[in-house]
Every structure is written in C-alpha cells, then in structure tokens.
C-alpha positions as CSV (number, residue, x, y, z in Angstrom):
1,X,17.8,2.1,-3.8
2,X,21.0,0.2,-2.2
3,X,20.0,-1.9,1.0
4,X,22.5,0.4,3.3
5,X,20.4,3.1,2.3
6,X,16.9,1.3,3.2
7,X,18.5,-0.3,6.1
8,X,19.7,3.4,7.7
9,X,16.0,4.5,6.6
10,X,14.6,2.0,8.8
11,X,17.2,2.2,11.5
12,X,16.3,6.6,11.4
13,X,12.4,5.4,11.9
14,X,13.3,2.5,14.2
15,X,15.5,4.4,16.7
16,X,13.0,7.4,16.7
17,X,10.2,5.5,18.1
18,X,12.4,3.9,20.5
19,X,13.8,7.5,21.8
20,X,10.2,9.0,21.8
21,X,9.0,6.2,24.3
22,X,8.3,7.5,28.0
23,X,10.7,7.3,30.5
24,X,11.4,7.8,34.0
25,X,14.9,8.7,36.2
26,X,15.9,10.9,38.6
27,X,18.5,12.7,36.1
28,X,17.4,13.8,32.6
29,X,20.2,13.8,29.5
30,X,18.5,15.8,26.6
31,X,20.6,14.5,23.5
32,X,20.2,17.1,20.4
33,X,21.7,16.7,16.8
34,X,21.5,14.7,13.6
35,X,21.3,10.4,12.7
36,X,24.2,9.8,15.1
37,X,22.4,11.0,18.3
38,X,19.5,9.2,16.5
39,X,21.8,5.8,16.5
40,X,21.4,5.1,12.9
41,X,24.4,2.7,12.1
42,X,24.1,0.3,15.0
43,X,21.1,-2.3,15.4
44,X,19.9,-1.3,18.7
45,X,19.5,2.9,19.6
46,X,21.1,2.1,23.0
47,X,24.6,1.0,21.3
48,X,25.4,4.5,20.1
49,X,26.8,7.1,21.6
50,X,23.6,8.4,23.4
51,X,22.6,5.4,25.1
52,X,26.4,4.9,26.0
53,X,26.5,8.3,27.7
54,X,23.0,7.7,29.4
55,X,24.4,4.6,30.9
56,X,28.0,5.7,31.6
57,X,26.0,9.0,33.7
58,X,23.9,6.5,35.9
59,X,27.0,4.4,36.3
60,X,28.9,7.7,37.6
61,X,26.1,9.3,39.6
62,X,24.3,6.5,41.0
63,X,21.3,7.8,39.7
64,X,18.6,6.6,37.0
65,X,18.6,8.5,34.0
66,X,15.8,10.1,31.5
67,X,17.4,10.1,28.4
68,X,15.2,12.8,26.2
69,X,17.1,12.4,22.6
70,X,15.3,15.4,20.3
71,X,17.6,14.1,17.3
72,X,16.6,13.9,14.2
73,X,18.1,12.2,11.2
74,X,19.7,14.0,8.4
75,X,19.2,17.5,10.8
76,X,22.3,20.0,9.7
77,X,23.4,22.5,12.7
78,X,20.4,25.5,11.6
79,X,17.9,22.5,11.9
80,X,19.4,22.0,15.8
81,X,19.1,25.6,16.8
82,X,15.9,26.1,15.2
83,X,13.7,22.8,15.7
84,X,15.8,21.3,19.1
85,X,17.3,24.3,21.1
C-alpha cells in the first residue's frame, strides 16, 4: 500500500475523532458528505473547508459555533441520504 493511501487512512480516522469531540456554541453548522467534509488531505480537520466555513460563520455572526460534521470518508450521495439526512 502507497504512503498517500495510509496517510489519507489515517488522516479519515484522525479527523473523525477530532469532529466527534463535544462542543459548545451558540450556532450549530451540521456538515454532511464524504472525506472532504471529513478533511482528509490537509493535516489538521480545521484547515478544510468545514472548519473554514465554521470559523468564517462566527466571524460573520458574532456568534460561537457548534460545528456537528456527520461526514464520513469514502460516503457516495445514497450513503448521505440514508446514514446522515
């Protein structure tokens, strides 16, 4: 097995236990879809796109922010509407 392949395995587990971790804000952003949402491809979960949006919405609103991402790596669009919706 190549090392990009072990390294996006590890960054799918990695990111997911750092997504499933409780948090707290006065707005909740419920992220859904597949290893992107998940943030496999950058080191830390925040850089990607959902921890962008997170902080770009407490930036806008003033407000804290609950980010709840139910992604899950290698999910196709039936594996959204069935397992996340």
């Amino acid at each position: 097995m190549g090392s990009a392949i072990r390294r996006s395995r590890r960054h799918a587990e990695e990111h997911a236990a750092h997504w499933a971790q409780p948090q707290s804000g006065t707005l909740t952003f419920v992220a859904l879809g597949d290893s992107t949402a998940v943030g496999v491809g950058v080191d830390d979960p925040r850089q990607g796109y959902v921890g962008i949006i997170a902080r770009r919405l407490a930036r806008a609103t003033g407000e804290s922010v609950r980010t709840v991402n139910l992604a899950v790596s290698g999910a196709r669009a039936q594996d959204v509407l069935d397992s996340q919706v």
